[in-house]
gemmi code that builds the backbone of each chain (N, CA, C; Angstrom):
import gemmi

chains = {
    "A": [
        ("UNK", (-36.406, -12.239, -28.277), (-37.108, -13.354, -28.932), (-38.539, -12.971, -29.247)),
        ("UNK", (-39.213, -12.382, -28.234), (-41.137, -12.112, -28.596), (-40.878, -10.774, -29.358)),
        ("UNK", (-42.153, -10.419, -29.848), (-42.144, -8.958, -30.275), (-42.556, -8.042, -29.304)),
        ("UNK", (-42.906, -7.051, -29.286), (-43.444, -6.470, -28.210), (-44.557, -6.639, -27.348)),
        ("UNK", (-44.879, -6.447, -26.040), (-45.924, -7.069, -25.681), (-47.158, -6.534, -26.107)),
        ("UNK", (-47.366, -5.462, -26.835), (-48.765, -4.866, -27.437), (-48.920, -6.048, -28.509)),
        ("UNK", (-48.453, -6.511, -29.187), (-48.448, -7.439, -30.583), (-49.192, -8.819, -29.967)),
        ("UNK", (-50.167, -8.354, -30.959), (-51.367, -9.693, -30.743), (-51.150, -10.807, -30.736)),
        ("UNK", (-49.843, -11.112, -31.503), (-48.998, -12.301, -32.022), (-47.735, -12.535, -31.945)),
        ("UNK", (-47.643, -13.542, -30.603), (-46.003, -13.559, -29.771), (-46.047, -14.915, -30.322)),
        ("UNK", (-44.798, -15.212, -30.037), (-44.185, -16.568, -30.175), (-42.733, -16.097, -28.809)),
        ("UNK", (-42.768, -16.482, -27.812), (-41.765, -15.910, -26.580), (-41.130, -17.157, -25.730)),
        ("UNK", (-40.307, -16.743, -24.746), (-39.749, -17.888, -23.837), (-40.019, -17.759, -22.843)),
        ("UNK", (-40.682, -16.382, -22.709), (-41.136, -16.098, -21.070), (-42.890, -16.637, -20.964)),
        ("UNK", (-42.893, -16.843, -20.016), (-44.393, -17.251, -19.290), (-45.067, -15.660, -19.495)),
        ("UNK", (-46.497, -16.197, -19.539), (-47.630, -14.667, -19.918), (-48.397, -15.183, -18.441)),
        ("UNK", (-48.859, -13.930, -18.548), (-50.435, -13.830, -17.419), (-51.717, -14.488, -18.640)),
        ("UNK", (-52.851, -14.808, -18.073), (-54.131, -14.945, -18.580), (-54.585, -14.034, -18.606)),
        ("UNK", (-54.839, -13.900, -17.614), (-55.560, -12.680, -16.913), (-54.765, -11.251, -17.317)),
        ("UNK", (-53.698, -10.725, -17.635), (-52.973, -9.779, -18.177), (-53.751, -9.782, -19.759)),
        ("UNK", (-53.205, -10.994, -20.137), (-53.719, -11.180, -21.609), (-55.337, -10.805, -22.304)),
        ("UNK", (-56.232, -11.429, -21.256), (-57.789, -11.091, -21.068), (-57.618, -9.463, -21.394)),
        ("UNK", (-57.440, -8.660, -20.041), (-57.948, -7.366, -20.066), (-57.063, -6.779, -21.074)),
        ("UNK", (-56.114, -7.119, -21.462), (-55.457, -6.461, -22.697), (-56.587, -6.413, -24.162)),
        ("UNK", (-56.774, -7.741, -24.175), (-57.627, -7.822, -25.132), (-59.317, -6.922, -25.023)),
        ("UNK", (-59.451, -7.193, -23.670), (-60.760, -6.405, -23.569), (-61.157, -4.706, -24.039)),
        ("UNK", (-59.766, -3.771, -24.082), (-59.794, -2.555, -24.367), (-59.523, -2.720, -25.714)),
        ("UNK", (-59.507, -3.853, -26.735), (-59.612, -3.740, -28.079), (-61.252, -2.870, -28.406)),
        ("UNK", (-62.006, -3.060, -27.757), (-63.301, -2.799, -28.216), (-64.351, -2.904, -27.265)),
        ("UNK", (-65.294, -1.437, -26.833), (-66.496, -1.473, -25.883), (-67.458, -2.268, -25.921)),
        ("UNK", (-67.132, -2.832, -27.123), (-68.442, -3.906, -28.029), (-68.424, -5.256, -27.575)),
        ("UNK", (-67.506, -5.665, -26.875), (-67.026, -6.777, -26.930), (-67.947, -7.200, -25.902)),
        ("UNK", (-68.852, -8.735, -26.204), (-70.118, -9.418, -24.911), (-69.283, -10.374, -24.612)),
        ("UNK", (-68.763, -11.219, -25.406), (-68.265, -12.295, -25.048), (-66.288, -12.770, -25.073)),
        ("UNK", (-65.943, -13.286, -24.832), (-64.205, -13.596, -24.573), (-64.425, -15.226, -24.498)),
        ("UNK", (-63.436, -15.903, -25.264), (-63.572, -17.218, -25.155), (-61.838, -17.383, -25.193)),
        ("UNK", (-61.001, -17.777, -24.379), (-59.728, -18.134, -24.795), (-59.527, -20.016, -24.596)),
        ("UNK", (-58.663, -20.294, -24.835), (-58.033, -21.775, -24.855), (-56.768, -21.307, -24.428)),
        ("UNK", (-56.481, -22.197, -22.948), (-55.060, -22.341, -22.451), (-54.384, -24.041, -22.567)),
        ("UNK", (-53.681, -23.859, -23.478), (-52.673, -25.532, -23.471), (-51.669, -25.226, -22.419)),
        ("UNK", (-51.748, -26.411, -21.559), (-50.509, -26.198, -20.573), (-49.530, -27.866, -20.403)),
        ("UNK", (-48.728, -27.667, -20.196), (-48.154, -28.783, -20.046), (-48.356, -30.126, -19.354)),
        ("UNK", (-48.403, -31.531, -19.617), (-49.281, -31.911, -18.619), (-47.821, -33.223, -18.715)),
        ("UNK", (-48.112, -34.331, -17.876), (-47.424, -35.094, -17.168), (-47.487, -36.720, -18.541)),
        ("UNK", (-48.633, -37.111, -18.613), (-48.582, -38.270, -19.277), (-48.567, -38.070, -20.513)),
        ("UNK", (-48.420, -39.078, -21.376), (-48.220, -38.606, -22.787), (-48.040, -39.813, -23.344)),
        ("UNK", (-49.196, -41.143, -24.052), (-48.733, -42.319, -24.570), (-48.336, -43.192, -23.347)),
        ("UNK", (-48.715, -42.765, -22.115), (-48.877, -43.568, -21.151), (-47.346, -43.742, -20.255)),
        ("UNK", (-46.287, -42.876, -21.019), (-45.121, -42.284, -20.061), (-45.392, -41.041, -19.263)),
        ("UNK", (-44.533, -41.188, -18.275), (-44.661, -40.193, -17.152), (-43.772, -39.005, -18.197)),
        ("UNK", (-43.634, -37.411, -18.799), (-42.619, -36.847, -19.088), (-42.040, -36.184, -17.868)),
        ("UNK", (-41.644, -35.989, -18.348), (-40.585, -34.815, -17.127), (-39.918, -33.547, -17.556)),
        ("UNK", (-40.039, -33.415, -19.039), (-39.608, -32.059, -19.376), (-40.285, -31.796, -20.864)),
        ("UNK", (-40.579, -30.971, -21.289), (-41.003, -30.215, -22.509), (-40.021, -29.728, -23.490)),
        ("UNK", (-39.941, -29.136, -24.462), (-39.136, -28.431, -25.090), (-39.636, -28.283, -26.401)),
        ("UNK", (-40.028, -26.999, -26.490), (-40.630, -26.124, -27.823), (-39.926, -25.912, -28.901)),
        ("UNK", (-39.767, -25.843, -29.973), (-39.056, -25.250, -30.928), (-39.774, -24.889, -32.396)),
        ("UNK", (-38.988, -23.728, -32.845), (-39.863, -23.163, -34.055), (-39.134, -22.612, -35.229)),
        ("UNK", (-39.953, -22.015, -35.658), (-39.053, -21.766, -37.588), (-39.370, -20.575, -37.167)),
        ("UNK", (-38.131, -19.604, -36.549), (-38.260, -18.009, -36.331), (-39.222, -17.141, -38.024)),
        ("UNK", (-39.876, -16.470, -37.822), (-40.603, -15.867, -38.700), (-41.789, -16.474, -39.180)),
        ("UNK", (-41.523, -17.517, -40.012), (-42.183, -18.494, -40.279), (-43.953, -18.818, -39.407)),
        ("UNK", (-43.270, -18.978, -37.911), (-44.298, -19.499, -37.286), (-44.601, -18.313, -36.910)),
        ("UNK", (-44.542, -17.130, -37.002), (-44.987, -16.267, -36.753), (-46.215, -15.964, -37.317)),
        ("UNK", (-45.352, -15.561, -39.203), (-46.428, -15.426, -40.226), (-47.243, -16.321, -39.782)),
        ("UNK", (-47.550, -17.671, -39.643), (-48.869, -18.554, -39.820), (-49.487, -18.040, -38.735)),
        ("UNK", (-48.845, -17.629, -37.706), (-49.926, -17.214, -36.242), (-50.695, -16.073, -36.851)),
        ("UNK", (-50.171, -15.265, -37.405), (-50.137, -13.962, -37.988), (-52.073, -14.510, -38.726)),
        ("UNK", (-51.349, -15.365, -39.896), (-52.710, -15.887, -40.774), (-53.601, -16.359, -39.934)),
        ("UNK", (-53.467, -16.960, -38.753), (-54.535, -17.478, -38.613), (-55.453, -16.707, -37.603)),
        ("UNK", (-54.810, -15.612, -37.319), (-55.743, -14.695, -36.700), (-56.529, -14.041, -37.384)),
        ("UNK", (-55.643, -13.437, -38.379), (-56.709, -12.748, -39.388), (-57.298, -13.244, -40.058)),
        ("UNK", (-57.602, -15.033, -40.099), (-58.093, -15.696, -40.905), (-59.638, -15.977, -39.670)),
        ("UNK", (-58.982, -16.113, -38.422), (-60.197, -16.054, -37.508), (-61.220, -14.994, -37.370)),
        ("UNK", (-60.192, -14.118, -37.658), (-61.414, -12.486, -37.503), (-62.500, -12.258, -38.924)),
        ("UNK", (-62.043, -12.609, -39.723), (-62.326, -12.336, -40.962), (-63.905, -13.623, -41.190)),
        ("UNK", (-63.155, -14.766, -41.024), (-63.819, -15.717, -41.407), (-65.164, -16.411, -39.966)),
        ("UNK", (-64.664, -15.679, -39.248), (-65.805, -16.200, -37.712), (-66.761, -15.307, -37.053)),
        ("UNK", (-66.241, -13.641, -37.935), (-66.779, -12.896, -37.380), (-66.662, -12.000, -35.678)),
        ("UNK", (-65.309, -12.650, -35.302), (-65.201, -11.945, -33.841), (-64.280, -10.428, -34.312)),
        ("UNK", (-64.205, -10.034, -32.925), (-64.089, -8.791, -33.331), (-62.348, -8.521, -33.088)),
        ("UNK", (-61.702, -9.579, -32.583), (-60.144, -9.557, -32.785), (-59.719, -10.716, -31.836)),
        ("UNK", (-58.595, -11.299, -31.982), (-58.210, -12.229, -31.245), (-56.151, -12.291, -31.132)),
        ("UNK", (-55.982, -12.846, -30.112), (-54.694, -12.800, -29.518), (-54.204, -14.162, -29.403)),
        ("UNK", (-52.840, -14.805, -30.327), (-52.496, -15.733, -29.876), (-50.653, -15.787, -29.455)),
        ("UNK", (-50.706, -16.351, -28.174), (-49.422, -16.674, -27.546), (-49.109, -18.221, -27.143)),
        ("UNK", (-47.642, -18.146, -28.075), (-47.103, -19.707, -27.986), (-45.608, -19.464, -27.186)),
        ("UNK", (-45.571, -20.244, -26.480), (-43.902, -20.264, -25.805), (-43.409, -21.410, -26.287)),
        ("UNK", (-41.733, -21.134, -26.416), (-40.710, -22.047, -27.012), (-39.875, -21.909, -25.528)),
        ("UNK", (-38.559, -23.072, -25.983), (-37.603, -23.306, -25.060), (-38.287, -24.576, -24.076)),
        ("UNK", (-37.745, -24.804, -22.789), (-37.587, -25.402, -21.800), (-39.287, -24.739, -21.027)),
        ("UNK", (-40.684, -26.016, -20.896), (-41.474, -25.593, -20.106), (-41.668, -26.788, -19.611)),
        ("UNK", (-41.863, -26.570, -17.716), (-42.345, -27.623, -16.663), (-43.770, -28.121, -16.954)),
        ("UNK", (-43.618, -29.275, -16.600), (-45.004, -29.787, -16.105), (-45.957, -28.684, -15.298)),
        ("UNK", (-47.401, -28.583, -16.266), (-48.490, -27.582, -15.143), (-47.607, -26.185, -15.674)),
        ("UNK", (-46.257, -25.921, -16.764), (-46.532, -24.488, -17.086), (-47.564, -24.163, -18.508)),
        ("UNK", (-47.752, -22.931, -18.709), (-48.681, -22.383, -19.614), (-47.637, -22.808, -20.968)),
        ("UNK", (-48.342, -23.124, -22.121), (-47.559, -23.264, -23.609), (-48.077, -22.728, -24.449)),
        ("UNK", (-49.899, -22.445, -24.714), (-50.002, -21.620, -25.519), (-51.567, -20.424, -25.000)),
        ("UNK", (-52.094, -19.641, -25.640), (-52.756, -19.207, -25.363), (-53.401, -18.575, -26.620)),
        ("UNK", (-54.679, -18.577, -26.478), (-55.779, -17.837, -27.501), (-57.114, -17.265, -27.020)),
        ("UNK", (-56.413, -15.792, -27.253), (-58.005, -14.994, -26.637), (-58.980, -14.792, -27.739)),
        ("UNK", (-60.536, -14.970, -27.669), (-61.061, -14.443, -29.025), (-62.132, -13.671, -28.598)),
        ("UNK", (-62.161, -12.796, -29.029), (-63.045, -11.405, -28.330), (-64.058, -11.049, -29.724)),
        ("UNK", (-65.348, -10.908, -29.388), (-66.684, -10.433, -29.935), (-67.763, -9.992, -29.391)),
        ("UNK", (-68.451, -9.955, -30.473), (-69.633, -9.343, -30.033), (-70.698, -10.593, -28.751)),
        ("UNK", (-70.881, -11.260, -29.510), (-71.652, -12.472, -29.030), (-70.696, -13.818, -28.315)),
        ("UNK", (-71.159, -14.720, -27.726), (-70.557, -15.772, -27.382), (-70.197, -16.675, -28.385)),
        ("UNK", (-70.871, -17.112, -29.240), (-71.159, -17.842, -30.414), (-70.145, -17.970, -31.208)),
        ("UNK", (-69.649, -16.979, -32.053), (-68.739, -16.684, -32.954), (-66.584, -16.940, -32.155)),
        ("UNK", (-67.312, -16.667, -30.668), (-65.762, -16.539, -30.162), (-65.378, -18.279, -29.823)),
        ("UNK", (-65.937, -18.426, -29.209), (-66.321, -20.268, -29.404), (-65.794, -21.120, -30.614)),
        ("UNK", (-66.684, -20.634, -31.632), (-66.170, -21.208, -33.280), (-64.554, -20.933, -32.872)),
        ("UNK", (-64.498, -19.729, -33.436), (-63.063, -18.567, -33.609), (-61.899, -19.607, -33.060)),
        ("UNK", (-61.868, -19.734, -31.824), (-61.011, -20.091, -30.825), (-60.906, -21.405, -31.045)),
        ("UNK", (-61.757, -22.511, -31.275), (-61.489, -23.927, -31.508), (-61.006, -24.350, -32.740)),
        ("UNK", (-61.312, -22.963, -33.814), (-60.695, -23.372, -35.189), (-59.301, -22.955, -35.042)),
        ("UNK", (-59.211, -22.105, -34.564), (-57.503, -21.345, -34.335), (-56.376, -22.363, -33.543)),
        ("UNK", (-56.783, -23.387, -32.453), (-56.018, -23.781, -32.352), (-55.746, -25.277, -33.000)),
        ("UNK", (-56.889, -25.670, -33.587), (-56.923, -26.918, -34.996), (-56.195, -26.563, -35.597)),
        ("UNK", (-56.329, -25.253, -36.024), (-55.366, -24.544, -37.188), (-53.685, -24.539, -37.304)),
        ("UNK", (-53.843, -24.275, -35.689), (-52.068, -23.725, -34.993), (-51.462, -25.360, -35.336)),
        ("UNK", (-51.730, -25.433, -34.673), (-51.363, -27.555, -34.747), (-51.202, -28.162, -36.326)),
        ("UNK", (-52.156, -27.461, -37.289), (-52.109, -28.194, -38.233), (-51.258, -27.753, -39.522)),
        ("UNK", (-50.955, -26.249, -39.229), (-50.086, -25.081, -39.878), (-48.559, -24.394, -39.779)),
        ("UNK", (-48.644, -24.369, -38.170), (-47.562, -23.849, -37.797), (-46.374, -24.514, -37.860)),
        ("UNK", (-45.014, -24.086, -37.905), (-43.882, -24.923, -37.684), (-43.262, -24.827, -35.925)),
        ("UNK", (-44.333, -25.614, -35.664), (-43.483, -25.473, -34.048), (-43.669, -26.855, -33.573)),
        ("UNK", (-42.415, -27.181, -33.015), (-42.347, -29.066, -32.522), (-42.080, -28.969, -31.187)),
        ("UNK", (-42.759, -30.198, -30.513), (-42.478, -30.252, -29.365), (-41.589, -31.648, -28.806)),
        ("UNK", (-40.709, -31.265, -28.007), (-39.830, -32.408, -27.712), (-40.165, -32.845, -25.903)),
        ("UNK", (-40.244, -34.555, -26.078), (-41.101, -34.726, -24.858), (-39.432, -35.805, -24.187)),
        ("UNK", (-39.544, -35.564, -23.055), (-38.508, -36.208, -22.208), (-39.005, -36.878, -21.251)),
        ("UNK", (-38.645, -38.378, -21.104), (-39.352, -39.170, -20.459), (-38.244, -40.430, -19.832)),
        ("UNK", (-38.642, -41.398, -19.263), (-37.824, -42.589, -18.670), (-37.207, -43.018, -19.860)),
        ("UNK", (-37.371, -43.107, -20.914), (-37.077, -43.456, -22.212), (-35.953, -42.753, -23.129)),
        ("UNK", (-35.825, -41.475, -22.956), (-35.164, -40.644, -23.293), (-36.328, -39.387, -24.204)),
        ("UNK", (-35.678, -38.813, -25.094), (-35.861, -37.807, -25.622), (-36.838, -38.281, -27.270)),
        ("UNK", (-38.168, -37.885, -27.173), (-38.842, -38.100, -28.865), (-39.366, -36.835, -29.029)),
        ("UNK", (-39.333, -36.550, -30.171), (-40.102, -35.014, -31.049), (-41.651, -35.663, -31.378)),
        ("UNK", (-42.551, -35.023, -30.604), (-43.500, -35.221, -31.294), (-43.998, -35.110, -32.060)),
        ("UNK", (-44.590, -36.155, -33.117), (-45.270, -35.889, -34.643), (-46.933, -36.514, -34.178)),
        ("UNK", (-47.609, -35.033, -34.446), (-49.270, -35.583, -34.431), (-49.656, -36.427, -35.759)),
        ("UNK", (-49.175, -35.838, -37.164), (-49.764, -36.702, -38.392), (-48.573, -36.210, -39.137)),
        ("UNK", (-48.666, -37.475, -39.477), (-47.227, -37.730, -40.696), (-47.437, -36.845, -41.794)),
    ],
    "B": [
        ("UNK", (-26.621, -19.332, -54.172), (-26.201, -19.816, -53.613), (-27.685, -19.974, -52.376)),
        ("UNK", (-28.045, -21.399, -52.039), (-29.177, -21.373, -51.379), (-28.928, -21.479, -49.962)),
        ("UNK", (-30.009, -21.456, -49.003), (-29.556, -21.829, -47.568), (-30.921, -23.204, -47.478)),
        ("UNK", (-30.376, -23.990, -46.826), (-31.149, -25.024, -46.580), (-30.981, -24.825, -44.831)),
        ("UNK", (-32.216, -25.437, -44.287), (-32.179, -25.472, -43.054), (-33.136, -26.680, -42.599)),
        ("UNK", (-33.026, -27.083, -41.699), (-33.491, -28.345, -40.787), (-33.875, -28.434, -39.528)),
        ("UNK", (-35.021, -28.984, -39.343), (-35.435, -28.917, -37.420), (-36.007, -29.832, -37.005)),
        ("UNK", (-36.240, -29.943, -35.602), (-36.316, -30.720, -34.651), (-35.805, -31.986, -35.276)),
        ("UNK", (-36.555, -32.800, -35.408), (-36.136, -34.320, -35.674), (-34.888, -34.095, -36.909)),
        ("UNK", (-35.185, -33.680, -37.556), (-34.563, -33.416, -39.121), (-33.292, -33.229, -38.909)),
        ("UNK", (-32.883, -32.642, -37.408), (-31.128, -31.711, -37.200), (-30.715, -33.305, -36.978)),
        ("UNK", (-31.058, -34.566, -36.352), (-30.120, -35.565, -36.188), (-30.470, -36.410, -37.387)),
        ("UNK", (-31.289, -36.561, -38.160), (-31.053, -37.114, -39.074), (-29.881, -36.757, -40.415)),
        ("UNK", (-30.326, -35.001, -40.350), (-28.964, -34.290, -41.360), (-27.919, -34.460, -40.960)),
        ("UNK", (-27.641, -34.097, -39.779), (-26.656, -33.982, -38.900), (-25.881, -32.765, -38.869)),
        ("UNK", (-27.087, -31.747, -38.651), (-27.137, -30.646, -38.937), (-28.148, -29.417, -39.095)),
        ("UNK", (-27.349, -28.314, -38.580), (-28.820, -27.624, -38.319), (-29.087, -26.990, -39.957)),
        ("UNK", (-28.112, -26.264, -40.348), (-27.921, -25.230, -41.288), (-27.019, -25.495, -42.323)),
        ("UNK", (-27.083, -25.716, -43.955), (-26.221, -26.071, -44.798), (-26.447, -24.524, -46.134)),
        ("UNK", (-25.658, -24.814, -47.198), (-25.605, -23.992, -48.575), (-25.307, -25.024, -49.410)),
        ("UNK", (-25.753, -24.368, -50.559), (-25.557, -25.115, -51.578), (-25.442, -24.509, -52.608)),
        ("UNK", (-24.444, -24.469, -53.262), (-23.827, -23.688, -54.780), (-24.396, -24.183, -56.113)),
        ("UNK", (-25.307, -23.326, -56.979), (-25.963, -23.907, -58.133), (-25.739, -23.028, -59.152)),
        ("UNK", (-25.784, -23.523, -60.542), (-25.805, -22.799, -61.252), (-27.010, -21.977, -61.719)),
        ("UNK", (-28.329, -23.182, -61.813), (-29.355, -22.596, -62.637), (-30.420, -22.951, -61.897)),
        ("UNK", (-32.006, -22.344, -61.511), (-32.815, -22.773, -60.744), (-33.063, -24.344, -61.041)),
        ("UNK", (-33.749, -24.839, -59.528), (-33.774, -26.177, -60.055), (-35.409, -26.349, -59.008)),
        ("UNK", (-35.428, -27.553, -59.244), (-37.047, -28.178, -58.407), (-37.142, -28.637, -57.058)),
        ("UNK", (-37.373, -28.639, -56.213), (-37.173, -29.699, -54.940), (-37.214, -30.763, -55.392)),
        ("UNK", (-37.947, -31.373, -56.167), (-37.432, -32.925, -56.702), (-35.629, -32.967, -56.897)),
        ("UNK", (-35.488, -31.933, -57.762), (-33.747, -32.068, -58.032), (-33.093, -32.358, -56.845)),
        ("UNK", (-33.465, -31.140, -55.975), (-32.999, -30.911, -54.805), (-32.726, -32.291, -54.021)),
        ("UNK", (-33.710, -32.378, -53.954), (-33.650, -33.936, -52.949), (-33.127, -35.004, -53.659)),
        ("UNK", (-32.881, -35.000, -55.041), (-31.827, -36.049, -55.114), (-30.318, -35.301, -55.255)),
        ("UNK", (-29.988, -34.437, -54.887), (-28.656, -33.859, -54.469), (-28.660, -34.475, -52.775)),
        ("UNK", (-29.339, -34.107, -52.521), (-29.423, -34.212, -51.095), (-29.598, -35.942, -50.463)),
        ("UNK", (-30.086, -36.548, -51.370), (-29.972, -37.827, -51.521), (-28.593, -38.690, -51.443)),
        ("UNK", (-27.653, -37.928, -52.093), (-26.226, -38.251, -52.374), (-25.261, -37.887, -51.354)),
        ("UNK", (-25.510, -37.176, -50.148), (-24.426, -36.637, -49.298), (-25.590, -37.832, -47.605)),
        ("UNK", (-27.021, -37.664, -47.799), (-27.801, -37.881, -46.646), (-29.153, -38.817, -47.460)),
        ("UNK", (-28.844, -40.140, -47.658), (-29.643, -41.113, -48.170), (-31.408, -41.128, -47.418)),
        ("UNK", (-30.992, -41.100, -46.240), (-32.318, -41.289, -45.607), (-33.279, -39.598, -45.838)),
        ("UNK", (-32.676, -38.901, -45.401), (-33.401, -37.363, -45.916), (-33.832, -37.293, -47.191)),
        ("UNK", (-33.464, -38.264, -48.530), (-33.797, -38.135, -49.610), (-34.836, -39.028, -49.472)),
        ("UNK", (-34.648, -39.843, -48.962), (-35.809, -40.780, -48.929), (-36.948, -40.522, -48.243)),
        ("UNK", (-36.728, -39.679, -46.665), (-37.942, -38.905, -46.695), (-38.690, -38.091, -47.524)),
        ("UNK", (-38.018, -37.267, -48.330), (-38.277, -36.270, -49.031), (-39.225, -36.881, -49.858)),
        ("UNK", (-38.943, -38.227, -50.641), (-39.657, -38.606, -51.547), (-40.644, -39.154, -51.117)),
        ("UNK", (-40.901, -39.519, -50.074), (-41.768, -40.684, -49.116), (-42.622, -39.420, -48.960)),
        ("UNK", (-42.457, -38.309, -49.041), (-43.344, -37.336, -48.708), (-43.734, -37.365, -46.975)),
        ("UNK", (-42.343, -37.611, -46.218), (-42.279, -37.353, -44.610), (-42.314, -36.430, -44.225)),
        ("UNK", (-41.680, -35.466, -45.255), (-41.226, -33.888, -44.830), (-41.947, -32.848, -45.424)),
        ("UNK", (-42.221, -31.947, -44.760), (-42.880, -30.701, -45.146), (-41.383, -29.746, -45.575)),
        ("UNK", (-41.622, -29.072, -46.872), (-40.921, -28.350, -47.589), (-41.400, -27.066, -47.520)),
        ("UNK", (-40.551, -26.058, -47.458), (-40.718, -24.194, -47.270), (-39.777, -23.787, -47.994)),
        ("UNK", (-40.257, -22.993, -49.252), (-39.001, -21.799, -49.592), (-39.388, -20.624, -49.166)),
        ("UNK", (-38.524, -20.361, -48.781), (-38.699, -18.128, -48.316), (-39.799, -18.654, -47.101)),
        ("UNK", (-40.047, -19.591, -46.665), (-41.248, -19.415, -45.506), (-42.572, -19.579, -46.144)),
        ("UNK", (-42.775, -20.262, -47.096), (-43.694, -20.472, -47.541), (-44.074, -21.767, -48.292)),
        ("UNK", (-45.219, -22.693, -48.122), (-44.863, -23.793, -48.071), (-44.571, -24.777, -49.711)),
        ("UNK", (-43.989, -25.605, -50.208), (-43.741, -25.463, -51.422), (-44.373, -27.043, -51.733)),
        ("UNK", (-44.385, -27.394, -53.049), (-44.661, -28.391, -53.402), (-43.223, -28.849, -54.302)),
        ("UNK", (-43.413, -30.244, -54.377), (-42.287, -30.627, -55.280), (-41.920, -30.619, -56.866)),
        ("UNK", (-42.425, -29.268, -56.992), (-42.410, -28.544, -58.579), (-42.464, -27.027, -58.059)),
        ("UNK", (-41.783, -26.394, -56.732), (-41.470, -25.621, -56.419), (-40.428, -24.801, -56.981)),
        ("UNK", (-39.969, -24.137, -58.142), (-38.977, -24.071, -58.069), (-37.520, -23.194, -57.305)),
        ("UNK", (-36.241, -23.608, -57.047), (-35.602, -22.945, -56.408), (-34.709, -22.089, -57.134)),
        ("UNK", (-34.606, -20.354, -56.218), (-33.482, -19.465, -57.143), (-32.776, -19.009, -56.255)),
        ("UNK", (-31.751, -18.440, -56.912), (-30.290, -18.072, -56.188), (-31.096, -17.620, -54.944)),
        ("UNK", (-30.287, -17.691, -53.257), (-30.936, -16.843, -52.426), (-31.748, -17.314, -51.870)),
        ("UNK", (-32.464, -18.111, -52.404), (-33.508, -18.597, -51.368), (-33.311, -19.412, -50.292)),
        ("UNK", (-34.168, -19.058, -49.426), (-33.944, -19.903, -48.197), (-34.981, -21.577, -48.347)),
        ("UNK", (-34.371, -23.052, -47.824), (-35.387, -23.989, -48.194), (-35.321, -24.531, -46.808)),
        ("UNK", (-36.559, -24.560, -46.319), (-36.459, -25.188, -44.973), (-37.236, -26.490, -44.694)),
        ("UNK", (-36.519, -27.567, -43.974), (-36.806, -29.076, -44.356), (-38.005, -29.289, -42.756)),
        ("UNK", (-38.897, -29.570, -42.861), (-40.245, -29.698, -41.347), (-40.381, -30.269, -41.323)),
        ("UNK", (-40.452, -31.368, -40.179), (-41.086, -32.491, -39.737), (-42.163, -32.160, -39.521)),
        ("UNK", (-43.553, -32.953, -39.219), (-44.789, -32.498, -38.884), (-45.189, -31.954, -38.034)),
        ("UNK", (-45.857, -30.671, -37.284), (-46.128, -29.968, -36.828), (-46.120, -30.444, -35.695)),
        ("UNK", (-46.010, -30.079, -34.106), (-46.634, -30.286, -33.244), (-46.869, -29.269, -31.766)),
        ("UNK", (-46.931, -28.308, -32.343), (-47.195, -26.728, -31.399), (-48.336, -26.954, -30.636)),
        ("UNK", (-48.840, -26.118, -30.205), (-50.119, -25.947, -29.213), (-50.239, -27.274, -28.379)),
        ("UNK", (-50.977, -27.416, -27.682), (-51.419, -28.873, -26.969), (-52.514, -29.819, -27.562)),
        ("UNK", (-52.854, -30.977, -26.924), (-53.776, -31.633, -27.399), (-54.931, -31.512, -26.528)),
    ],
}
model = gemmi.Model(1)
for chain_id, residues in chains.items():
    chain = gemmi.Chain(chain_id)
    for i, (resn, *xyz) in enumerate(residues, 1):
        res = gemmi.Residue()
        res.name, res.seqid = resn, gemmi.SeqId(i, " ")
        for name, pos in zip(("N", "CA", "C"), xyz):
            atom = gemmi.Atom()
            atom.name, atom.element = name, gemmi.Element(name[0])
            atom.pos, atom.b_iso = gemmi.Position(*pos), 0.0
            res.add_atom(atom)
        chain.add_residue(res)
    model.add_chain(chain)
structure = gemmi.Structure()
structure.add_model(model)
structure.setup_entities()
């Protein structure tokens, strides 16, 4: 399902390290002052139901390419010096990891921007839905129609 | 001969994950969706309501998109990846 783990840009079913992910990114470049990532993890309430289960799903390739764009749309356009994003699909618990974005530069400044536009971006671009399970049964979440 | 495809919310409304469709001559997603109108009323009616996000080949289309033999058209509900 992921591509290899060198590839800046997974879409996988297995759980990642942070901290794996960090120092991976850190030997991109000696240059690098600052690291800013964003971890989304699964959380419990949602619209004021308790959930109890997650479930990811995506447009194989598709959501790739856009992860694909929006990295190189981050590097290009924010000025950092490379960035790493990881999304998991399938079945994830409450309190597990769902997505991840490292953004590595020169300065603090630029990785900051980088990283808060990338995951506005992911959300607002990508084809990946999330299905929330609750006392209620089963809804797909839609952020904007 | 096209492939249409459908997700998350979209598979119980089609009632279905994955369909084809046999054409003679390219046509529009407007066309499209009133073919698709005729087998799955409410999917056409999203379509036109502008509920659904439209993709040919993986790329995102407008409804003067047009479609050719081969292509893949994939029907999206609105995004909801990463966290809030």
């Amino acid at each position: 399902m992921s591509t290899t783990t060198d590839s800046k840009v997974r879409i996988q079913l297995e759980d990642f390290s942070v901290t794996d992910e960090i120092e991976a990114m850190k030997k991109v470049s000696r240059n690098i002052g600052g690291i800013t990532t964003f971890l989304g993890t699964g959380r419990e309430l949602s619209k004021g139901e308790n959930i109890t289960k997650l479930n990811f799903e995506h447009y194989p390739k598709m959501a790739e390419k856009k992860l694909e764009e929006i990295r190189e749309k981050s590097i290009k356009d924010h000025g950092i010096i490379d960035m790493s994003i990881i999304h998991r699909i399938g079945p994830i618990d409450i309190g597990e990891n769902i997505v991840l974005i490292v953004a590595v530069g020169e300065h603090r400044k630029e990785t900051f921007v980088a990283c808060e536009w990338a995951i506005a971006e992911l959300k607002r671009t990508t084809p990946i839905w999330k299905r929330e399970t609750t006392s209620n049964g089963e809804v797909w979440v839609q952020d904007t129609p | 001969m096209i492939t249409l495809k459908y997700f998350a919310s979209l598979r119980s409304i089609a009632e279905k994950e994955e369909d084809s469709l046999d054409f003679e001559n390219p046509i529009t997603i407007d066309q499209l969706s009133d073919i698709i109108s005729k087998t799955t009323p409410k999917m056409g009616e999203m379509i036109r309501e502008k509920k659904v996000l439209i993709s040919v080949n993986q790329e995102m289309a407008s409804i003067d998109t047009i479609i050719h033999d081969g292509d893949e058209v994939a029907f999206l509900p609105p995004f909801s990846g990463g966290t809030k």
